[in-house]
N, C-alpha and C positions, 0 to 999 in steps of 0.2 A: 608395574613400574616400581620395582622392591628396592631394597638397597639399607645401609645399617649404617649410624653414627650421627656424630652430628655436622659434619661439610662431606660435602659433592666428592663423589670417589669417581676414579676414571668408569667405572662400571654404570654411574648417575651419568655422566655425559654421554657414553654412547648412546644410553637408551633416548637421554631428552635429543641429542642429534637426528637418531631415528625416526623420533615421532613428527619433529622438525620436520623431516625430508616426507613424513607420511602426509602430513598438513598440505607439502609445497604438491606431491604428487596429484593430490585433488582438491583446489582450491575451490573458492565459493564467493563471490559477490556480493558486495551490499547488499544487506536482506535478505537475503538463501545461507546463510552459514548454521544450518540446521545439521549437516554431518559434521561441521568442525563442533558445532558447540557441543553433538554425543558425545563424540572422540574425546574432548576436552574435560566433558563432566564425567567421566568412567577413569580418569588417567587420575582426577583428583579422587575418585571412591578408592581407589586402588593404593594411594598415598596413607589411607585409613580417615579421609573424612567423611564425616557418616552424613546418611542423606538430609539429616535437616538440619545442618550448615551448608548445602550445596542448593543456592537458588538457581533454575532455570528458568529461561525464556523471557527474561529481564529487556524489555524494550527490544521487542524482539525472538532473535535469538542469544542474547547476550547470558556469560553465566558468573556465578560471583560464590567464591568459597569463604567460610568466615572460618577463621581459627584464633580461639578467644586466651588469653593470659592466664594464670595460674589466678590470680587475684580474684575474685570473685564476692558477689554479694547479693542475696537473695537473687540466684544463680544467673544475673548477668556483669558484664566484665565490667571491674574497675579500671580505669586510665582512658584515654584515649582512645580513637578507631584509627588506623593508619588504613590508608588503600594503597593498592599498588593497580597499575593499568595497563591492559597488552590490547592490542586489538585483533578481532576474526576473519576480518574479509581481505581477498584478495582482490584483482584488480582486471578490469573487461579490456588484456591486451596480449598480443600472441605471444608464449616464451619462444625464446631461439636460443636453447642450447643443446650440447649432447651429454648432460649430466644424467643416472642413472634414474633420478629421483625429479627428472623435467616435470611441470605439469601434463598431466591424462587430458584434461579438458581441455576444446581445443576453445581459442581466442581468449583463455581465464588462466591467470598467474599470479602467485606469490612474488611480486616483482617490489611491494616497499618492505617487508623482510618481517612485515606481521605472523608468519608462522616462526620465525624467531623470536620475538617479543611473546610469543604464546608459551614457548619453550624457556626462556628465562623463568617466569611467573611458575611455571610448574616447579621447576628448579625447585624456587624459592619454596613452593610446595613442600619440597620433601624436606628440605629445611626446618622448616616448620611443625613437620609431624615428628621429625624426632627431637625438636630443641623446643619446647613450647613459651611461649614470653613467658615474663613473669607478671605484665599487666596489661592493659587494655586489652584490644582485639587489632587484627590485618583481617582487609579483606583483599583478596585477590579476586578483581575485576575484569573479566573478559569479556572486554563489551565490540557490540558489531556495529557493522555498517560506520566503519569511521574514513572511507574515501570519500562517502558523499555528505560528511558535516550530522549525518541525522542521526549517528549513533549513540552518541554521549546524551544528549538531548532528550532522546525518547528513554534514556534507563535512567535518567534524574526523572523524567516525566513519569514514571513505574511506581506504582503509590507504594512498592515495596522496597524502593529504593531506602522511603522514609526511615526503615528499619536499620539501611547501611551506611544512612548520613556520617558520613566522613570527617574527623578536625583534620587526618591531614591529607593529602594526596599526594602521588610521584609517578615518573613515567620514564621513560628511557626511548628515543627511538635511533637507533642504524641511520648513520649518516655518512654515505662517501665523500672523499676528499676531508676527512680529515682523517690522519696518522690512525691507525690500526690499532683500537684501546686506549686514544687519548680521546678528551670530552671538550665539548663546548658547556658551558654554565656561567648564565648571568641573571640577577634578579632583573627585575624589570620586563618590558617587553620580550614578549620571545617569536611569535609569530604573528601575521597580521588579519584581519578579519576578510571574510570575503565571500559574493555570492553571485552565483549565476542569473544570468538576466535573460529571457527567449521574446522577444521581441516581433509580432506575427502582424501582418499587415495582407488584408485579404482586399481585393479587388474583384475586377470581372474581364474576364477571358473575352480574347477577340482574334478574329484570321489574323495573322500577321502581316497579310496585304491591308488592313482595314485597322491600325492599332487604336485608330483616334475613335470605333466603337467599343472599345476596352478601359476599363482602368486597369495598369499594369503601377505595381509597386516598385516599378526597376528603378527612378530615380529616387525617391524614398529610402529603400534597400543600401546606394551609393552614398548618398548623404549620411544615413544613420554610422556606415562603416568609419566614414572622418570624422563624423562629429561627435560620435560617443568616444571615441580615441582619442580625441582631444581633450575629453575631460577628465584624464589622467594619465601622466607622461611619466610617472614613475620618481627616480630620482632618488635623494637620501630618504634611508627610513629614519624620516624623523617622526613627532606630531602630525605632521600637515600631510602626509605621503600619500600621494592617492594614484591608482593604477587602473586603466580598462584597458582587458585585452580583447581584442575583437577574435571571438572562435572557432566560431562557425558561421556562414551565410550561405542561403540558397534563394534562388527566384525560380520557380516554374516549374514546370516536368522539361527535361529535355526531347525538345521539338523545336525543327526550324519553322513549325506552320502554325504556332501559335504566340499572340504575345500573352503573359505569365498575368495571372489573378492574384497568386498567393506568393508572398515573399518573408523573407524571415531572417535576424539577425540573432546572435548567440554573442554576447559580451560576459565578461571577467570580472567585476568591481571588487578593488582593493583595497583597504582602507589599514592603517598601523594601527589604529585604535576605532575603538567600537562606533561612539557617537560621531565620527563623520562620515561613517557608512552611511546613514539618513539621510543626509544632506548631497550624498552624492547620488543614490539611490532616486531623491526625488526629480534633483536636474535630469540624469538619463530620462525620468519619465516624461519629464516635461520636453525634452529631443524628440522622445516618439510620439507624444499626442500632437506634436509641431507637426513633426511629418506624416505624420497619417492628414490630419486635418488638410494642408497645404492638396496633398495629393487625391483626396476624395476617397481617403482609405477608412476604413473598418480596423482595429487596432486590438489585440489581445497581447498582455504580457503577462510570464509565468518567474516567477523565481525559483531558484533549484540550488542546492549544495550550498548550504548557506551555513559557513562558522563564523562563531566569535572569535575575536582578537583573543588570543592566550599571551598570561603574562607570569614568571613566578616571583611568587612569593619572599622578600629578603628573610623570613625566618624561615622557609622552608628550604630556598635554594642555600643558606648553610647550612643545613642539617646533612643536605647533597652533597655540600663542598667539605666537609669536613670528614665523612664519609671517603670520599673521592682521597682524600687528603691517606687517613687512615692503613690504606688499600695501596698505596704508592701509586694511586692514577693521576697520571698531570692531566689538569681542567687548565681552563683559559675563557675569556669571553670570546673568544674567535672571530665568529662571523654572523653573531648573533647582534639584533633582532637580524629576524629573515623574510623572505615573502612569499614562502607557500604560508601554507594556513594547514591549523592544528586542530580536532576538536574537541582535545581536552580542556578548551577553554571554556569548555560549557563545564568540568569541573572547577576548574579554576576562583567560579562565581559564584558559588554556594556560600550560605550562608555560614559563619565561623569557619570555613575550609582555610587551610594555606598549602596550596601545591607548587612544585616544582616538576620542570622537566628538564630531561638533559638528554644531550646530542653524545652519541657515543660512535666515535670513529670505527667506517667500516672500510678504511685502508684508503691513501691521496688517491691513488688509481685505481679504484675499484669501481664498475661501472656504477653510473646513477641512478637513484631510482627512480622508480617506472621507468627504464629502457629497457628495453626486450631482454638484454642478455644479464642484466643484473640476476642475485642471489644471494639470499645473506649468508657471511661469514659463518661457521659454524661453532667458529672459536672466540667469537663473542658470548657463546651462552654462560660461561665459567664467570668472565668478568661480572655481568650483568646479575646474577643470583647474588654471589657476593658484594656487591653495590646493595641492592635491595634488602640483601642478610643484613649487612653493617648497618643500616639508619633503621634497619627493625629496631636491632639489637641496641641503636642509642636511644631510641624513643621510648620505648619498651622494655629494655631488660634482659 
């Protein structure tokens, strides 16, 4: 991945599109992105940075290039650490298209446009290697497993992370329906917290001519589906915003000659801000020891996919907007706060960190993502490097 100067030459875009579409060809799922992270750590050796600024297997598979400023003092960087963050995993859902570069794997897709956010960050790579700051240090952060909340978490959790403690962070992610290279950006809330709840209520099987010698969790099962629903109806995101979506449910194996032992709900809890997760978190619980108890049930619950509320930063989301400004990209607060959920909010809470993220339009009518037939844009990677270049180059030099 060659190339000469100091900005992206049409020659830098074809290759980062390539690698783009090499990425989208064989995706990898939360916690297996062990051939994305190879791919990824060789395309930075090949950029010229050498192997002991290229950490691997950072919470994970996750990989992190450090490229340090001109400044220097008893040989480590004077200024700041900036980061920047793309994420590795794709997504456990079937692509549908007839593009030449569809996913190889079948039920596994590149479908929230992470192999694009991989390709900006490289971008910025080769930016980097021929323009060097003139202080602190970037680290370019390629961290995994960020569909299911536990990626960001476990490479803060990484005792080598200590080394890449960040003052500031930034993020960019592909967003449809908004205008094609215009952005959302606002300080403050930006997405909201949220965690999966598996709810398992076991009983004892009986002939289905005889149910009264069974316990069957079927009304249990009915009840948990309206009443966990009810404890969040959605509405404005404001402070108080709270959401449960009911997911999944099942009772039994299917058979008409048996009544059903084991039963099971799958809810959503949403929360705009962090500390009312708890409190919403402990009502559901108190739902399900209701009904298990009520019913003569056995009760197991599991949490799964659990992010924090991300919010940015007002001196980092200007450093974004003025940036943005620089570059002739119109920003807006749009439709910001939102309510999927982010988990860069586990950077967001580091200590001395200030990060920002920003929503960068991937066209009004461009499908959404995660829907089968999405793909990111390719003519986002141009904008996206230069975004990243410019608040290098304000913070740094």
């Amino acid at each position: 991945m060659g190339g000469a100067g100091t900005m992206l030459t049409d020659f830098d875009i074809s290759e980062l599109t390539a690698f783009r579409r090499q990425l989208h060809r064989f995706p990898e799922v939360s916690g297996q992105e062990r051939g994305t992270a190879a791919w990824v750590a060789a395309a930075l050796a090949a950029c010229g940075v050498s192997p002991g600024r290229i950490v691997t297997g950072l919470g994970g598979h996750g990989v992190a290039a450090v490229f340090d400023g001109a400044a220097l003092f008893d040989g480590a960087a004077v200024g700041p650490t900036v980061m920047f963050r793309a994420e590795l995993d794709a997504l456990p859902i079937t692509e549908l298209s007839n593009a030449a570069h569809r996913s190889s794997i079948p039920g596994v897709a590149h479908l929230c446009g992470h192999d694009g956010h991989v390709a900006i960050l490289l971008g910025l790579a080769r930016m980097l290697s021929r323009h060097q700051p003139a202080r602190g240090r970037v680290v370019l952060m390629f961290q995994p497993a960020e569909e299911d909340g536990s990626g960001a978490a476990a490479v803060v959790a990484d005792a080598r992370f200590d080394d890449l403690h960040p003052d500031w962070a930034f993020a960019l992610h592909n967003f449809p329906g908004i205008a094609r290279g215009e952005c959302w950006l606002a300080a403050g809330p930006l997405s909201c917290a949220s965690v999966g709840m598996r709810v398992m209520l076991e009983g004892k099987t009986s002939h289905a001519a005889q149910p009264e010698r069974g316990v069957s969790p079927g009304l249990a099962v009915a009840g948990l589906i309206a009443d966990l629903g009810a404890l969040g109806r959605g509405g404005d995101l404001g402070d108080a915003f709270r959401l449960v979506t009911i997911t999944h449910a099942r009772l039994g194996e299917p058979a008409f000659g048996t009544s059903p032992a084991h039963g099971e709900v799958w809810a959503t809890l949403r929360t705009m801000l962090d500390a009312p997760m708890a409190a919403l978190k402990a009502q559901a619980v108190a739902l399900a020891e209701a009904a298990a108890k009520t019913h003569g049930l056995a009760l197991r619950i599991e949490w799964h996919d659990n992010f924090a509320a991300c919010a940015n930063d007002p001196a980092a989301t200007d450093h974004m907007a003025r940036a943005l400004d620089s570059l002739g990209m119109t920003h807006a607060p749009g439709g910001l706060p939102m309510r999927p959920s982010e988990d860069f909010g586990a950077f967001d809470k580091l200590p001395g960190c200030k990060s920002a993220m920003v929503m960068l339009g991937a066209g009004v009518d461009h499908a959404a993502l995660h829907n089968p037939d999405y793909d990111f844009p390719d003519d986002l990677i141009a904008p996206g490097v230069r975004l990243f270049d410019r608040i290098t180059r304000d913070l740094l030099g």
